[in-house]
N, C-alpha and C positions, 0 to 999 in steps of 0.2 A: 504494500500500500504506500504511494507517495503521499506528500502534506497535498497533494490538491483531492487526491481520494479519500482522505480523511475532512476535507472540508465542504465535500461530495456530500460524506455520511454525513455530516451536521445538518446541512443543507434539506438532506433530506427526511432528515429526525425531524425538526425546527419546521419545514415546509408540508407538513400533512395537514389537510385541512381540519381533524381534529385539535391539531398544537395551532395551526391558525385561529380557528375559534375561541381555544381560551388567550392568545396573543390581545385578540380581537376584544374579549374583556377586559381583560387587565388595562388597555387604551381605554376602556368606556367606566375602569372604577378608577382612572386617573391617575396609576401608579405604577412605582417599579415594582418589580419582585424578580430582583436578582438570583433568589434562593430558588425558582423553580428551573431556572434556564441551569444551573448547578447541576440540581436534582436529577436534570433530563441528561446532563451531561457526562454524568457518572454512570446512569442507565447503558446509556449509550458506549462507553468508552468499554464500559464489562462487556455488552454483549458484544465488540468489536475485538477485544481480548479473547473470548471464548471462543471466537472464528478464524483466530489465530491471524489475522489484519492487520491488528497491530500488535507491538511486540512487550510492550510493558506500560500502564498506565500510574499516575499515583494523584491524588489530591493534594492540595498544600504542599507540594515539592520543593523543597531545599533549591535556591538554584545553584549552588556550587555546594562542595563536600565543605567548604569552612564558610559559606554564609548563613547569617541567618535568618537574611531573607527568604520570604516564601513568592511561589508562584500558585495560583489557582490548581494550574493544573500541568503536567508534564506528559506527554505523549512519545513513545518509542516508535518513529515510523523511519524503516529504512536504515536503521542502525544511527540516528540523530535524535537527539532529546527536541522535542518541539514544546516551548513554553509557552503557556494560555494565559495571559489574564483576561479574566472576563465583567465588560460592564455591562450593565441594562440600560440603557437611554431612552426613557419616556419624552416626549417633547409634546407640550400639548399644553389644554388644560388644565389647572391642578388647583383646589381651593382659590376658585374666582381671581388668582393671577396664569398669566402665558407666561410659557417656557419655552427657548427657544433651547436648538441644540447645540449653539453655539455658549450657551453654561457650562458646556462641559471640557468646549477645546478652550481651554487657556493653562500659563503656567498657577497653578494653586491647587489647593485640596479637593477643591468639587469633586471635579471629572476626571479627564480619563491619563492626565500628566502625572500623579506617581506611580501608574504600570508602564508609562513611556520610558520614563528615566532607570525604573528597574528592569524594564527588558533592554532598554539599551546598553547597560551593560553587563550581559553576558558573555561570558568568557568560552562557554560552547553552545553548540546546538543552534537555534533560531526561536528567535522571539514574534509571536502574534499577541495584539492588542483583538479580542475577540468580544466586537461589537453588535448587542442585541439591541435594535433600534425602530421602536413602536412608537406612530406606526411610519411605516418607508417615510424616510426625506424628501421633496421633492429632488431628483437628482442635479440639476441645475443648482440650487440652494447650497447642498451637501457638497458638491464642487466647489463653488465660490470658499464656503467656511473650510474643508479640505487644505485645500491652498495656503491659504490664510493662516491657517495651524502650522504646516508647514516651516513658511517662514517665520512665525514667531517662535519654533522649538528649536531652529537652526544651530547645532550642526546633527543633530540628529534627526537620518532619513526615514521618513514615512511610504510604505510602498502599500496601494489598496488591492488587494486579490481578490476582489470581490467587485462588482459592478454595481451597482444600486439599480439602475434601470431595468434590471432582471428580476427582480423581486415584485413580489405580490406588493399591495397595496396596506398590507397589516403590518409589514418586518422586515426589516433588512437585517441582514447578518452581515455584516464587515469584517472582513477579515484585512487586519491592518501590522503588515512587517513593519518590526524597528530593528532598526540597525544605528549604530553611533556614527555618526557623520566624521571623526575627525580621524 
């Protein structure tokens, strides 16, 4: 299994029109819930271990033997540690204020800058920044704020492996490489 056939199965764990329907609520009860996209991800990662797909998974993964930093999640595919952090990004409604998703790309705690700065430096393997984002961004919008993130994280590179215009109208899943720029 390569990282795009594990991002294949996400893909198509996350894109059932049952996991769309309750996507679809969670946008209509105005919140995140990080913890079931987890849940579903751990379901998933076991039964892709059982099928022998991939080769080792763990939750809360060490990312080096003396850090003690964690990672969400660490994935064995192809003899490479693939490191997950994963955020939920609601952009909507939320108690009578709008949210937009650009709360979440800046340098600070909010959002999604300290899995950037921890996956960017890794010492092996490849880092993804793994974005659940209800409901889809307009893709134009998500472009322009992309960019823009970009350069304000500068020197560390952002690469999207994921297309936003491909997705349903409820989710987009993002799958966002870091890599240290310098």
């Amino acid at each position: 299994m390569s990282v795009d056939d594990l991002f294949g199965a996400i893909d198509d764990c996350f894109l059932d029109s049952s996991k769309l329907e309750k996507v679809a609520a969670f946008t209509r009860a105005q919140r995140q819930v990080e913890g079931w996209f987890k849940g579903e991800l751990i379901y998933l990662f076991d039964a892709l271990l059982g099928e022998n797909r991939i080769s080792t998974w763990e939750p809360e993964a060490k990312l080096g033997d003396s850090s003690r930093k964690r990672c969400d999640f660490v994935v064995g595919v192809d003899g490479t540690p693939v490191f997950l952090e994963l955020k939920a990004l609601y952009h909507g409604e939320q108690r009578a204020a709008r949210f937009g998703l650009d709360i979440y790309l800046y340098k600070d705690d909010v959002g999604i800058w300290g899995d950037v700065v921890k996956l960017a430096g890794l010492s092996q393997g490849v880092g993804y920044n793994l974005l659940f984002i209800y409901p889809r961004p307009d893709p134009d919008v998500w472009a322009r704020q992309i960019e823009t993130y970009k350069r304000r994280i500068a020197p560390i590179n952002l690469r999207e492996a994921s297309r936003v215009g491909e997705y349903p109208p409820q989710l987009y899943i993002c799958k966002m490489e870091i890599e240290r720029g310098d």
